[in-house]
C-alpha positions in Angstrom: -43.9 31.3 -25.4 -45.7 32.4 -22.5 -44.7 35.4 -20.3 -43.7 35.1 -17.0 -46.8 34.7 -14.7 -46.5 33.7 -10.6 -46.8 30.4 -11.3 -43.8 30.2 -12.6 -41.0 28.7 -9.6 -37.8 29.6 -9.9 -36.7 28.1 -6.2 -34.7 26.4 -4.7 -30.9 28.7 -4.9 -28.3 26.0 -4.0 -25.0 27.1 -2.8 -22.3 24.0 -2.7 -20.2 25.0 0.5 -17.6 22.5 0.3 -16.5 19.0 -1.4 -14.7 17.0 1.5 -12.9 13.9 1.0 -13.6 10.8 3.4 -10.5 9.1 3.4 -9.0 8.9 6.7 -10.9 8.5 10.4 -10.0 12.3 11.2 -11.8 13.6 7.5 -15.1 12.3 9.5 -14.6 15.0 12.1 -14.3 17.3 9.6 -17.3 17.1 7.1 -19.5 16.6 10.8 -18.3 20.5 11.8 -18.7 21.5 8.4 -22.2 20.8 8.9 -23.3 21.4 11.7 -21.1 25.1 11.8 -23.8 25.2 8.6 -27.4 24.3 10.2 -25.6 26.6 13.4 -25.7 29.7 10.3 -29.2 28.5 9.4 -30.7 29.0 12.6 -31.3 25.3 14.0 -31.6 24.3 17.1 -29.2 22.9 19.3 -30.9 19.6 19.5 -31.8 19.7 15.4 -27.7 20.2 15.1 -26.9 17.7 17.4 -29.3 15.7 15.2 -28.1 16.3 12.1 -24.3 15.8 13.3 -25.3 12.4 14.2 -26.7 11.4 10.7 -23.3 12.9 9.3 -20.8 11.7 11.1 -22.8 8.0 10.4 -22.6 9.0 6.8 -18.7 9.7 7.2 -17.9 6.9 9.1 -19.5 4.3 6.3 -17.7 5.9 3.5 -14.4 5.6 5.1 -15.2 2.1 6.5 -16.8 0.8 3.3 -16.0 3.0 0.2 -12.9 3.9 -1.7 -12.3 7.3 -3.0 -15.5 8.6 -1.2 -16.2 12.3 -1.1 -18.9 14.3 0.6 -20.6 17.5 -0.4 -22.3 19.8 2.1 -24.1 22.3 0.4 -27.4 24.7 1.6 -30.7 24.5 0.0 -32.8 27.7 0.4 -36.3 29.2 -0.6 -37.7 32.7 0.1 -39.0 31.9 3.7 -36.9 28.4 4.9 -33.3 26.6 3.7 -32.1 23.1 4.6 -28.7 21.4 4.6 -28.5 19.1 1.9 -25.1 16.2 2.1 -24.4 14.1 -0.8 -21.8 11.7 -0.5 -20.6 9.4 -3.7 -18.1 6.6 -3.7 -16.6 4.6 -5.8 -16.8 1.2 -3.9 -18.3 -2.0 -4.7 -21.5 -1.1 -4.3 -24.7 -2.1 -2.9 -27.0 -5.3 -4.4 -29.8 -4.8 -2.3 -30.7 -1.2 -1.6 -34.0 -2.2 0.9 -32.0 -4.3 2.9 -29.2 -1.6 3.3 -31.6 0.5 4.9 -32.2 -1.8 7.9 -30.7 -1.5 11.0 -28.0 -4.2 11.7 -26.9 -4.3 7.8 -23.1 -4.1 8.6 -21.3 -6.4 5.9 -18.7 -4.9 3.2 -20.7 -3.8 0.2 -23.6 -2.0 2.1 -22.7 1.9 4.1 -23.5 -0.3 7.5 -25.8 0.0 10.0 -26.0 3.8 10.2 -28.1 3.9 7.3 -31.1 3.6 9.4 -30.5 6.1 11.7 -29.5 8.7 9.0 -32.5 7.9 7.3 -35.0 8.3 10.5 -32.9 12.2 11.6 -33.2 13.2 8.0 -35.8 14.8 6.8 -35.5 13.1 3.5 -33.0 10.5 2.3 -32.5 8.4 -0.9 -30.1 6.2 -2.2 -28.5 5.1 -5.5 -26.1 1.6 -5.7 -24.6 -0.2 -9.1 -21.9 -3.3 -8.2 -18.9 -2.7 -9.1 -19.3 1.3 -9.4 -20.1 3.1 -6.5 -22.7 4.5 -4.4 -24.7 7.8 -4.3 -26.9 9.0 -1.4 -28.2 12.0 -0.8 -29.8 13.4 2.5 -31.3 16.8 3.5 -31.9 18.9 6.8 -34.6 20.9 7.6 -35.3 22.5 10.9 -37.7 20.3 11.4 -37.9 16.7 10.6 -41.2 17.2 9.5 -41.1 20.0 6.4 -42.7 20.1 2.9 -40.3 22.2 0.8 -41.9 25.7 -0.8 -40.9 24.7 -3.9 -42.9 21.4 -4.0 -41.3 18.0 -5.4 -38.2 18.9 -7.2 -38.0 17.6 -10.1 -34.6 18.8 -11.5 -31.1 19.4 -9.9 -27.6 20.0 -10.4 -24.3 19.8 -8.8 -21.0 22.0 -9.5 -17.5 21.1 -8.1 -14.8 23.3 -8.7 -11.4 22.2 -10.4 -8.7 20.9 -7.9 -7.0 23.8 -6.2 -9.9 26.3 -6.3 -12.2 27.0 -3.7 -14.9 28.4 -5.6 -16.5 26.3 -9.4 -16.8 28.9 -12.3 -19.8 27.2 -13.4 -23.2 27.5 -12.5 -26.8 26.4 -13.1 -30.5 27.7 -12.7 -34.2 25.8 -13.2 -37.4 27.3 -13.2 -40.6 25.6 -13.5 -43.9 26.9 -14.6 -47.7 24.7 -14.7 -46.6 23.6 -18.5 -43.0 24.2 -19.0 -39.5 23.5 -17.5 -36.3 26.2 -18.3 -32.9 25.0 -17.2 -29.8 27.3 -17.8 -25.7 26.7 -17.5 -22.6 28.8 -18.2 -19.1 27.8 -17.9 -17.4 30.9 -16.8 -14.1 31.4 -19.1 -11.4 30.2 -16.9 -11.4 29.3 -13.0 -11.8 31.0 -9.7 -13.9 34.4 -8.5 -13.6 35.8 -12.0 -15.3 32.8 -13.8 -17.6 32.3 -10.7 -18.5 35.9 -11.1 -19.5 35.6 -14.9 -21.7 32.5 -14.4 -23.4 34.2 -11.5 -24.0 37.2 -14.0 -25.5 34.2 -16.0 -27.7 33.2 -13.4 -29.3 36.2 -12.0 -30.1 37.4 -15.6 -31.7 34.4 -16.2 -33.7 34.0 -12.8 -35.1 37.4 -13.9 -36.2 36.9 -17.6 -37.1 33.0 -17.7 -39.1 31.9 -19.2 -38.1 33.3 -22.7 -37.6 31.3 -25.9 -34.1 30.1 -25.6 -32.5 32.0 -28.3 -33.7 35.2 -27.1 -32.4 34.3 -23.8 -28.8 33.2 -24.7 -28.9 36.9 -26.7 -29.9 38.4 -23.9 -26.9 36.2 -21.7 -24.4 37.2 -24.4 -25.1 40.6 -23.9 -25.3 40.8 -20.3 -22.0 38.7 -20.3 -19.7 41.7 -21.7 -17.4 43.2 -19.3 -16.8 39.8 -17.7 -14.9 36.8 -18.7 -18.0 35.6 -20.6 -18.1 32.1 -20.8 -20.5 29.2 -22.5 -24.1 29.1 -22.4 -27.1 26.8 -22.9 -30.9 26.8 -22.2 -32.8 24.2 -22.6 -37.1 24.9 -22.7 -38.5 21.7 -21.5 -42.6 21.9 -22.8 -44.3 19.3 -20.7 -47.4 19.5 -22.8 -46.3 19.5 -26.3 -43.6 17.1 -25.1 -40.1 18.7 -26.9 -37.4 20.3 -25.8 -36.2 23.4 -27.7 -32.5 23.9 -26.7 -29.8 26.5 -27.7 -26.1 26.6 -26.8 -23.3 28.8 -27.1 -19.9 27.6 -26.5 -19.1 23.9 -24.9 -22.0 22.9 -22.5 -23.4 19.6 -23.7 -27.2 18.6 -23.9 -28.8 15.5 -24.0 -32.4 13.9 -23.8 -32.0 10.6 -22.4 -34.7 7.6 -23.3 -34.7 3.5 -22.5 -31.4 3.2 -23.7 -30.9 6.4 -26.2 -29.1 9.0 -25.5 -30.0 11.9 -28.5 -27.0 14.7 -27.9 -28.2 18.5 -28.6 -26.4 20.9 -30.7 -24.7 24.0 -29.2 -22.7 26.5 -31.9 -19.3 27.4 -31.3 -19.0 30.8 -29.3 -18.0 32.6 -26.0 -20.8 34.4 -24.6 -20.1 38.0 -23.8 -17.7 38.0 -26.3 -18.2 36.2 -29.2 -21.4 34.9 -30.7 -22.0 34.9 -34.9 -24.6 32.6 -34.7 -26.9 31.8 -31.5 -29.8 29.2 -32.9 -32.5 27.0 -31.1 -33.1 23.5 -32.3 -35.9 21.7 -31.4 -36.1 18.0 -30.2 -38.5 15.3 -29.2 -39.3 14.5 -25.1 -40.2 10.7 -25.3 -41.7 9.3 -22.2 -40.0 8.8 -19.1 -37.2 11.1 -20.4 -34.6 12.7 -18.5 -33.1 15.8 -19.7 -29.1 16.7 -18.9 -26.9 19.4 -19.4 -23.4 19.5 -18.5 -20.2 21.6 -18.6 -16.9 20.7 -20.1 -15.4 19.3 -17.3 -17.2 15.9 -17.7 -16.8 14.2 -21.3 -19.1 13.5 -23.8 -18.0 9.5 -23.8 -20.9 8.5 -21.7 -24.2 6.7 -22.3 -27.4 6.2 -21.3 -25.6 3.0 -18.7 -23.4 5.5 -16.5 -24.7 3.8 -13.4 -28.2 5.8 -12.5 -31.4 4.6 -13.0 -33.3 7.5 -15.0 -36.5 6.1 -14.1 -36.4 6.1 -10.3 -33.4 8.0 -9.0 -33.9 11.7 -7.9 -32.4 14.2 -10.2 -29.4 14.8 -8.2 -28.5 11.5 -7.8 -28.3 11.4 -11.1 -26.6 14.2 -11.9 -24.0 13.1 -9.3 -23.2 9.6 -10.4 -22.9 11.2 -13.9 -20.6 13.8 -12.3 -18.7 10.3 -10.7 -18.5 8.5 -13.8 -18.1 11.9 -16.5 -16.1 14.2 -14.2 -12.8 12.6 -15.4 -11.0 16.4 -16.4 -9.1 18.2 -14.0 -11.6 21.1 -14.7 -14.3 22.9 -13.3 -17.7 20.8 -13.6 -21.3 21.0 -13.5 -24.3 18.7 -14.0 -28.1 19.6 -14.7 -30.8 17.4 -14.7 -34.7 17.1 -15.1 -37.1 14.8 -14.8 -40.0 16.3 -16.8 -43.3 14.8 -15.5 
């Protein structure tokens, strides 16, 4: 594998500040201060806050007026020299059967988010959408300063999402992606346990990796395994996406689960029992094919395995977080801490 040149992106670092539910009139109130105390931290303007309160609260108000068991995360979105508020909100409703029309003004019928969708769409400075009848809803918006604003990182073209167990404030696992001109590298650990102490073990994860990627997996989950002793340790998985050669080489320790998703195949990856940081006999990469149009996922153990390819995304044309968050939606059944990776290689 190559060695780690400039062109190699390891941006944007995503911190999830809070999962809000939306179901009462007064929980509206609350995810709209949660943002805006956010974009106030980042250094907006007044009139950029006010804006992005606006788009919020419309966002809030649909969930509770349409949705059942809604939830909104607010998280931050940052590069080396600008950040951005990113709000995902995900429902369980009944869904939206025609996504273009939604986005109109004056779309106010049971089954679509209302007529807020418009303006939310016009103050953001990006904004898609992801609808199934019968199973919910997924949208996802993001905040810059400025409306106007091209991302350092470029196009992303993977994402994840983490939400901690009930109880907790902080999720023990975590995720990191770097991208280079011919290769993807996505990394997860499941910190052993819940709380700061697993959060702290999976950031130990993280930092290691954002450092040494790209690396052939193997090496990497050694090196992890290592650097995980003298913390709870946890499992691990990378996954080397080569966007020429068009496989994915992908090794595992402990319970993360990878797959490479195709049409309507689903091919699961192999991780080998272990506890990174503590114990590891065996740490082995195994090599798989990247069809066209694939998407790749990884995901920790607090989402089953008893999901296919149908989970309510469309792999083709939804963003990667949108698709990791309806699989989060549909997967995310365990009272556990839970994370979802996913990439689109081009």
């Amino acid at each position: 594998m190559e060695e780690v040149t400039a062109a190699t992106t390891c941006l944007p670092l995503v911190r999830d500040e809070a999962w809000l539910p939306v179901e009462e009139t007064a929980h509206v109130g609350r995810i709209r201060r949660t943002a805006t105390a956010l974009t106030q931290r980042l250094g907006f303007t007044a009139n950029r806050t006010a804006e992005v309160g606006l788009a919020v609260t419309e966002i809030g108000t649909n969930l509770h007026k349409h949705a059942r068991q809604g939830v909104v995360l607010i998280r931050t979105v940052r590069g080396e020299r600008d950040a951005a508020v990113e709000v995902v909100a995900v429902d369980r409703g009944p869904g939206i059967g025609d996504i273009a029309l939604a986005w109109q003004d004056g779309q106010s019928t049971t089954g679509t988010l209302g007529v807020g969708l418009g303006a939310v769409a016009r103050l953001a400075t990006s904004c898609s959408m992801t609808s199934r009848l019968g199973s919910g809803t997924a949208l996802v918006a993001r905040f810059a300063p400025t409306k106007v604003w091209t991302p350092e990182w470029g196009v992303e073209s993977a994402a994840g999402i983490t939400r901690p167990i009930n109880g907790e404030e902080v999720c023990g696992d975590a995720y990191a992606f770097c991208r280079g001109a011919d290769r993807m590298t996505l990394m997860m650990c499941d910190g052993s346990g819940h709380g700061p102490l697993a959060a702290a073990a999976s950031d130990t994860a993280v930092r290691l990796f954002r450092d040494l990627a790209p690396m052939p997996p193997d090496q990497l989950v050694t090196r992890l395994h290592q650097a995980l002793r003298g913390t709870r340790g946890g499992a691990v998985a990378v996954a080397d996406i080569d966007l020429v050669a068009r496989t994915v080489r992908y090794c595992g320790l402990g319970n993360i689960a990878g797959a490479v998703l195709a049409g309507d195949r689903k091919q699961g990856m192999i991780s080998v029992p272990g506890v990174a940081g503590h114990q590891a006999r065996t740490i082995r990469a195994f090599d798989y094919p990247l069809p066209d149009r694939a998407v790749v996922a990884l995901h920790s153990d607090g989402l089953t395995e008893r999901w296919g390819v149908d989970f309510g995304a469309d792999l083709v044309q939804d963003e990667p977080v949108l698709i990791a968050t309806t699989l989060l939606r549909e997967a995310g059944v365990r009272n556990d801490d839970a994370s979802v990776l996913v990439a689109r290689p081009a």
